[in-house]
C-alpha positions as CSV (number, residue, x, y, z in Angstrom):
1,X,-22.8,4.2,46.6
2,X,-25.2,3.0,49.5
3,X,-23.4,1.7,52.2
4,X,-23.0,-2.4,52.3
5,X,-24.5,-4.2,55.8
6,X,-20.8,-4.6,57.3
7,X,-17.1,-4.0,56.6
8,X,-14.8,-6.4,57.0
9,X,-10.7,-5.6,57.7
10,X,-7.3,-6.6,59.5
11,X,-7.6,-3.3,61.5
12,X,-9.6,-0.9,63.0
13,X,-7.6,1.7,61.1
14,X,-8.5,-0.4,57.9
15,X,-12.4,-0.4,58.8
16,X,-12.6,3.4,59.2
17,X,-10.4,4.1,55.8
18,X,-12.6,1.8,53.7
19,X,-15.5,3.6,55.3
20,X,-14.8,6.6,54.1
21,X,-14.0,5.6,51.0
22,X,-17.0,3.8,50.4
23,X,-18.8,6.4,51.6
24,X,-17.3,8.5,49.0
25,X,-17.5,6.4,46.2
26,X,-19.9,8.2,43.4
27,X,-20.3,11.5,45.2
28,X,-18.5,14.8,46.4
29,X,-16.7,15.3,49.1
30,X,-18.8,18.0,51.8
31,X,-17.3,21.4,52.7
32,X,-17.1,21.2,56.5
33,X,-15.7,23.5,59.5
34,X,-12.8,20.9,59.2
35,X,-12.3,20.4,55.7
36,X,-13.9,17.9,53.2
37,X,-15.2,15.3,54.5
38,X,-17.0,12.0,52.8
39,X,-20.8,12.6,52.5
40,X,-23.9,10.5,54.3
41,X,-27.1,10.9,54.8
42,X,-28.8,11.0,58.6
43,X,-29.8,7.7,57.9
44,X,-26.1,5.9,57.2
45,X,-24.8,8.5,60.0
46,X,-27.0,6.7,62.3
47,X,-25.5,3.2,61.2
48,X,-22.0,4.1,61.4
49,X,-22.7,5.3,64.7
50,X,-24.5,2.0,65.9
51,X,-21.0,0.1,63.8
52,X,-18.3,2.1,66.0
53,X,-20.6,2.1,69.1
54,X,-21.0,-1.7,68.7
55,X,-17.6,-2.2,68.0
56,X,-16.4,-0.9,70.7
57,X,-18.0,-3.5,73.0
58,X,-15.5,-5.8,72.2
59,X,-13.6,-3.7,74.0
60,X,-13.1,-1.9,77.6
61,X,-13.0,1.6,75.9
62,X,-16.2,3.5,76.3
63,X,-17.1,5.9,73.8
64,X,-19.6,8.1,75.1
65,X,-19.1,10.7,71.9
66,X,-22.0,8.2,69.8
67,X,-24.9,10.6,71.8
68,X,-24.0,13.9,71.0
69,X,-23.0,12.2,67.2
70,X,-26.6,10.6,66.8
71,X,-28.7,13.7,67.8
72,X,-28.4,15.7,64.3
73,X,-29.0,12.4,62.7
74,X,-32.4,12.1,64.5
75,X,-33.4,15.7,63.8
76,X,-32.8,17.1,67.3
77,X,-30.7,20.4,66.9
78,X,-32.2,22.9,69.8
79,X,-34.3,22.0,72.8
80,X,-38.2,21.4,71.7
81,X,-37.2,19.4,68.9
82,X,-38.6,16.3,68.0
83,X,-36.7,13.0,66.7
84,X,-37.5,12.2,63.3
85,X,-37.8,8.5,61.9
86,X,-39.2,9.0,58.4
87,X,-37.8,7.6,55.3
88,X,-37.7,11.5,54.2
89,X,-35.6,12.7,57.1
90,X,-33.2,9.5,57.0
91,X,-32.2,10.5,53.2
92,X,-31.1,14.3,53.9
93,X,-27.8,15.4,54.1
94,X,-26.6,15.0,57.7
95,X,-25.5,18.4,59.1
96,X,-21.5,19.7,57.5
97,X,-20.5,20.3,61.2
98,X,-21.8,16.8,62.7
99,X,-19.9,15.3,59.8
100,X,-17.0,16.7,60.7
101,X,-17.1,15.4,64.1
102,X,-18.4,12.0,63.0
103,X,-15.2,11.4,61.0
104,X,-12.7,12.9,63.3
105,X,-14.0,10.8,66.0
106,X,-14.4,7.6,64.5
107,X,-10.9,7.9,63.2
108,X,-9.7,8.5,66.4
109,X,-11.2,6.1,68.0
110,X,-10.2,3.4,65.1
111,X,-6.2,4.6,66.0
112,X,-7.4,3.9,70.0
113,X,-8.8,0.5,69.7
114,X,-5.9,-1.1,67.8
115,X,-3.2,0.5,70.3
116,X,-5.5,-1.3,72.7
117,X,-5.6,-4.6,71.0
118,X,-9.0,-4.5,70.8
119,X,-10.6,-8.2,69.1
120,X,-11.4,-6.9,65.4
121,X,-14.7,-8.1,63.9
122,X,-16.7,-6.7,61.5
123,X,-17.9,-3.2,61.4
124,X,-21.9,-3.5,61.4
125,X,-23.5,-1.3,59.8
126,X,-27.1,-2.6,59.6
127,X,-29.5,-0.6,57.3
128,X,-33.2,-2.1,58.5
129,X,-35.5,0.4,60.4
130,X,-35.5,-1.6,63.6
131,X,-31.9,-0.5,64.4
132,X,-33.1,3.5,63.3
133,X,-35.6,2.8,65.9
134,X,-33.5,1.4,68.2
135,X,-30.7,4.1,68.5
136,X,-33.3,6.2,69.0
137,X,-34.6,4.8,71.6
138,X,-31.8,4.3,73.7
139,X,-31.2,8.0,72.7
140,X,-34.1,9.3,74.0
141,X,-33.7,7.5,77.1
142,X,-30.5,8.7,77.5
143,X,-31.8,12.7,77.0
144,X,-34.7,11.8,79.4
145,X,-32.1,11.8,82.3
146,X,-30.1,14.6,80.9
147,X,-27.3,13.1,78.7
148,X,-24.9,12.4,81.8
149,X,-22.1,10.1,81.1
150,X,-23.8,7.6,83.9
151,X,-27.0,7.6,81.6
152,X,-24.6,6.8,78.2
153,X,-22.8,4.6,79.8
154,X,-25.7,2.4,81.0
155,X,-27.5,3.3,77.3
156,X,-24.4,1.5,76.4
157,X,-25.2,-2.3,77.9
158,X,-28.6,-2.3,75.5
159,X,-26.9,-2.4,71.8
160,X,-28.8,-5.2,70.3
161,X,-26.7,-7.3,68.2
162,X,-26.4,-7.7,64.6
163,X,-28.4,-9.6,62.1
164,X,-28.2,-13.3,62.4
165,X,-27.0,-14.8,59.2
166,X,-29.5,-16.4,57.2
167,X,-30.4,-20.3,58.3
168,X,-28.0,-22.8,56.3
169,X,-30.3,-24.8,53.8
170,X,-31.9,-28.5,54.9
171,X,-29.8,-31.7,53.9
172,X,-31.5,-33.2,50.7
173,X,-33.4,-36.3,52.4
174,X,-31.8,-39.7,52.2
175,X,-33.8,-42.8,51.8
176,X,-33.8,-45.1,54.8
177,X,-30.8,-47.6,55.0
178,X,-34.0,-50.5,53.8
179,X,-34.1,-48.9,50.7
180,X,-31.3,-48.0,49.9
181,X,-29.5,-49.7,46.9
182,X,-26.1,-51.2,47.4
183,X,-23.4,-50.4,45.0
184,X,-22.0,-53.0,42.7
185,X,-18.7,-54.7,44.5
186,X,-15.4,-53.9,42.9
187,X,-12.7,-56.2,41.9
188,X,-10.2,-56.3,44.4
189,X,-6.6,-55.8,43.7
190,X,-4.0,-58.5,45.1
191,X,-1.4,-56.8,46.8
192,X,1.6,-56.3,44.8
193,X,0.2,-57.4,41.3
194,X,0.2,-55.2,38.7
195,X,-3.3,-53.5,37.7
196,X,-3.4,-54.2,34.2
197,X,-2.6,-58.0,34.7
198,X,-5.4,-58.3,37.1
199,X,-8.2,-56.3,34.6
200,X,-7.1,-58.8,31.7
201,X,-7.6,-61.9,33.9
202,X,-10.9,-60.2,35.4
203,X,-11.7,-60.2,31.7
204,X,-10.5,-63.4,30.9
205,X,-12.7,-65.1,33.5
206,X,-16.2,-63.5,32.0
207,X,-15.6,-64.5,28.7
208,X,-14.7,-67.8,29.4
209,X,-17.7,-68.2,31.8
210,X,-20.1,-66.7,28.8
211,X,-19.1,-68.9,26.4
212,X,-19.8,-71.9,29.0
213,X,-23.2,-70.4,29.2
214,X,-23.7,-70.6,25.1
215,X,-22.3,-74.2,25.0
């Protein structure tokens, strides 16, 4: 089942367990250096990546793991290699022994940001090309000045935010207050008196009043 645009929960705990459910939902589990371990592609590693490294914004814990996470994801194994943004690329299996660490970490880190009281908000996980492009980016920056933790940690102030929710719809347009047509006025009620009496007097009135108008 493809991954939704966010997950919602009461915990961090929560957000990583339905995760990895959803991410298992319809498919086999993957034989890892750890055990099994809930299958994605390098595509929806790279946006639970950008979900845990966002989320973790709304907190003072760094997590500086998200770099070495992302770099299977973008094709880079060995030195020389390029990063790949293809459509191809981002539907293959991302590598058994990333996974591995991908889970272990997040979960971890899930456990660390509720014993922190971390503010919990959704867990982003935006599928549109301009956040592929974007991790890489900041990725690539961060290997241009050799993957210290200074260079992730600064990477870390440029996480562009998640999709705005769509605009609410326009008000239906109201004619102006000259054209507007005033309601009928309603009979009103004497205090105390009973409403039945009042209609059958109400009543009374017109018909006598009718027949005045026939005479």
């Amino acid at each position: 089942m493809p991954l939704p645009e966010q997950l919602v929960a009461a915990t961090y705990r929560e957000l990583w367990q339905r995760l990895a459910e959803t991410a298992l939902r319809g498919r086999s589990t993957v034989d890892t250096p750890q055990g099994p371990a809930p299958p994605l592609s390098n595509g929806e590693a790279v946006r639970v990546v950008y979900g845990w490294r966002y989320a973790t914004g709304r907190s003072a814990r760094p997590w500086r793991g998200w770099y070495a996470l992302i770099l299977p994801a973008l094709g880079w194994v060995v030195p020389g290699d390029r990063f790949k943004v293809d459509g191809e690329h981002k539907a293959r299996a991302y590598p058994p022994d990333a996974l591995a660490r991908l889970w272990s970490e997040t979960q971890v880190l899930a456990g660390e940001l509720d014993k922190a009281g971390a503010r919990v908000g959704p867990l982003y996980l935006p599928s549109s090309h301009e956040r592929y492009l974007e991790l890489a980016r900041v990725s690539w920056e961060v290997m241009k000045r050799g993957g210290t933790s200074a260079a992730i940690d600064e990477a870390d102030g440029q996480v562009i935010g998640p999709i705005p929710p769509p605009p609410k719809p326009a008000p239906l347009p109201t004619l102006p207050d000259k054209d507007k047509v005033p309601p009928p006025p309603l009979p009103i009620q004497p205090e105390g008196s009973g409403g039945g009496l009042w209609l059958l007097i109400a009543l009374g009135l017109g018909l006598f009043a009718l027949g005045r108008k026939r005479q």
